[in-house]
N, C-alpha and C positions, 0 to 999 in steps of 0.2 A: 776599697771598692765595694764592700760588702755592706758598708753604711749608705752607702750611695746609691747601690742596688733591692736593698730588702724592701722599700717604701713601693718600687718600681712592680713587684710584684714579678708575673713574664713577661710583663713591656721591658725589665731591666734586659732579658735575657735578648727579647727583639732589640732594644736601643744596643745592647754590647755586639751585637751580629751584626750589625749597620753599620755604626762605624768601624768594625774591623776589616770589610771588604772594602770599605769606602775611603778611607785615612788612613789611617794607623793601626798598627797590626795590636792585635787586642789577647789576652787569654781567653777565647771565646769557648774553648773546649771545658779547660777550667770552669769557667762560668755556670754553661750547661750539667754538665757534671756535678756540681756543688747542689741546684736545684732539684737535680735529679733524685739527687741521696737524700735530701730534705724532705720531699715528696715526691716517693714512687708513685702516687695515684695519679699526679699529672705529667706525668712522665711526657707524655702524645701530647700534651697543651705545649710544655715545652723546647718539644724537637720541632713540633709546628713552627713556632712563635722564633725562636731563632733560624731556623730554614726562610722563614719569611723576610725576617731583618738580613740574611746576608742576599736573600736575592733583590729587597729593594736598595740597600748599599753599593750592590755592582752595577746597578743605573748610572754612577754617576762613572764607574771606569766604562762603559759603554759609549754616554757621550764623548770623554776624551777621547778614545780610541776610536770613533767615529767622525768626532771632528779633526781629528789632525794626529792619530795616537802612532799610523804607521813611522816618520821619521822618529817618536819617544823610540818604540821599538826595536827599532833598527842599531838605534847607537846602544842599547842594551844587550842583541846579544849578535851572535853572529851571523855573515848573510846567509851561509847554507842551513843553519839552523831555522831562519825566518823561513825560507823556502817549504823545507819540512813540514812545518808550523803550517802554514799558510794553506801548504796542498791535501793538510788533515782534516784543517777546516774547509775545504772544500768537496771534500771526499765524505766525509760522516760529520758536521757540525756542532751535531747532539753532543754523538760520543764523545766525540774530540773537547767538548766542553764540560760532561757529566762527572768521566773519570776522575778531571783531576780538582772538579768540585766535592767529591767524595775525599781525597785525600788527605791526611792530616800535615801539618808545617813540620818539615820547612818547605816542603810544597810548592811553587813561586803560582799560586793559585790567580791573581792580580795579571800575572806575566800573560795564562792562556785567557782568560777574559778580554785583556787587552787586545790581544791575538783577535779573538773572535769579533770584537767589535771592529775591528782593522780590516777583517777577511769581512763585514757588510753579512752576518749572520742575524736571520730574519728576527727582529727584536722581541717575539715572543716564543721563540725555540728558544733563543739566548738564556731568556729566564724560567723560561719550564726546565732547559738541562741544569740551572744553578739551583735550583728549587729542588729538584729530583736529587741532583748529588748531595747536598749540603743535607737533606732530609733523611738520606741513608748513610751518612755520615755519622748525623746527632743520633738517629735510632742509634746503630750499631754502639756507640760511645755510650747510649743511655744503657742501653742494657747489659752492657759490661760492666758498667759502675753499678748498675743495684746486683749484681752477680758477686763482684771481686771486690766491691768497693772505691771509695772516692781516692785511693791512690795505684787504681788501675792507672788513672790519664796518667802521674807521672811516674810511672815504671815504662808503660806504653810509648811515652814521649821519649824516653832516655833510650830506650832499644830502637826507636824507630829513628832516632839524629844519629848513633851509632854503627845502626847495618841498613841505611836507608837505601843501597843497590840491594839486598835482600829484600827488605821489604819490599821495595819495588817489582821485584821480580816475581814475588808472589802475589802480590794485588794481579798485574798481569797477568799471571797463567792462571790464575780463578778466572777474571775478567775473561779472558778468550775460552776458556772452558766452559762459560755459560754463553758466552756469545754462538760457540760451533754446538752448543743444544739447543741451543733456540734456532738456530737456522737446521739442525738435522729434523727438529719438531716442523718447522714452517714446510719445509720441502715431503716429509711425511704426510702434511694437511692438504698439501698440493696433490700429490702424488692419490691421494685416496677416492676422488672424486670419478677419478678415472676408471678405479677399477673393476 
């Protein structure tokens, strides 16, 4: 893959983020990561340039899931869960798409995309939440590999397939921990005008 990608320059890193949201599931972390340690000074061209390839690769799960994706859906998982799904994306669309664009595989990243394009989420929030997640993603990834090194990802990767309810559980209460200061800050900003 590395003969096939060094010619490609970050178009390799954009081409491998494209097709891995789009087709087939790619080492896209991997990938990033490899670049990254190669050269730290385009670290930001990098996390750009793959943020960019997965969010013009979720165009094409967007059309399916727009033109016909809720029956795919439905037979994949189950109906109270689609309910869920659905009422999340109706409630916070962003979020409900941002999160689990931030999160590394095994993920089912594809599954809430799908979701989103099915739930008829306005097609450029769609892609500003996959841009925004996938871009705090690849940062966070880049900066731990010039930190810890290029076998951060797969320590990372092996702990997170092994206590993926922990890790999950702590993505979440950071997530709602910055979510409930941003809102104690918003209500603060409110609050001041008045007094």
């Amino acid at each position: 893959m590395w003969a096939f990608l060094k010619p490609l320059g970050a178009w390799g890193v954009f081409a491998i983020a494209a097709i891995d949201v789009s087709s087939i599931g790619l080492p896209v972390d991997a990938v990033v990561g490899g670049y990254v340690w190669a050269n730290h000074a385009r670290l930001l061209l990098y996390v750009v340039m793959a943020a960019a390839g997965s969010t013009l690769g979720s165009v094409v799960v967007y059309v399916i899931g727009y033109k016909g994706g809720e029956q795919l859906l439905r037979k994949r998982i189950a109906p109270e869960k689609f309910e869920k799904i659905h009422a999340a994306f109706e409630k916070h669309p962003f979020w409900s798409l941002m999160f689990p664009a931030m999160l590394p595989p095994p993920t089912p990243f594809k599954a809430f995309a799908l979701a989103a394009a099915v739930s008829e989420m306005q097609f450029s929030h769609y892609l500003g939440a996959i841009f925004a997640g996938r871009f705090l993603r690849f940062l966070l990834l880049s900066l731990l590999v010039v930190k810890f090194g290029p076998d951060f990802i797969r320590v990372f990767g092996l702990m997170f397939r092994q206590h993926i309810y922990i890790a999950l559980l702590v993505l979440c209460a950071a997530f709602i921990g910055v979510w409930l200061k941003w809102r104690a800050n918003k209500a603060g900003d409110a609050e001041a005008p008045g007094a």
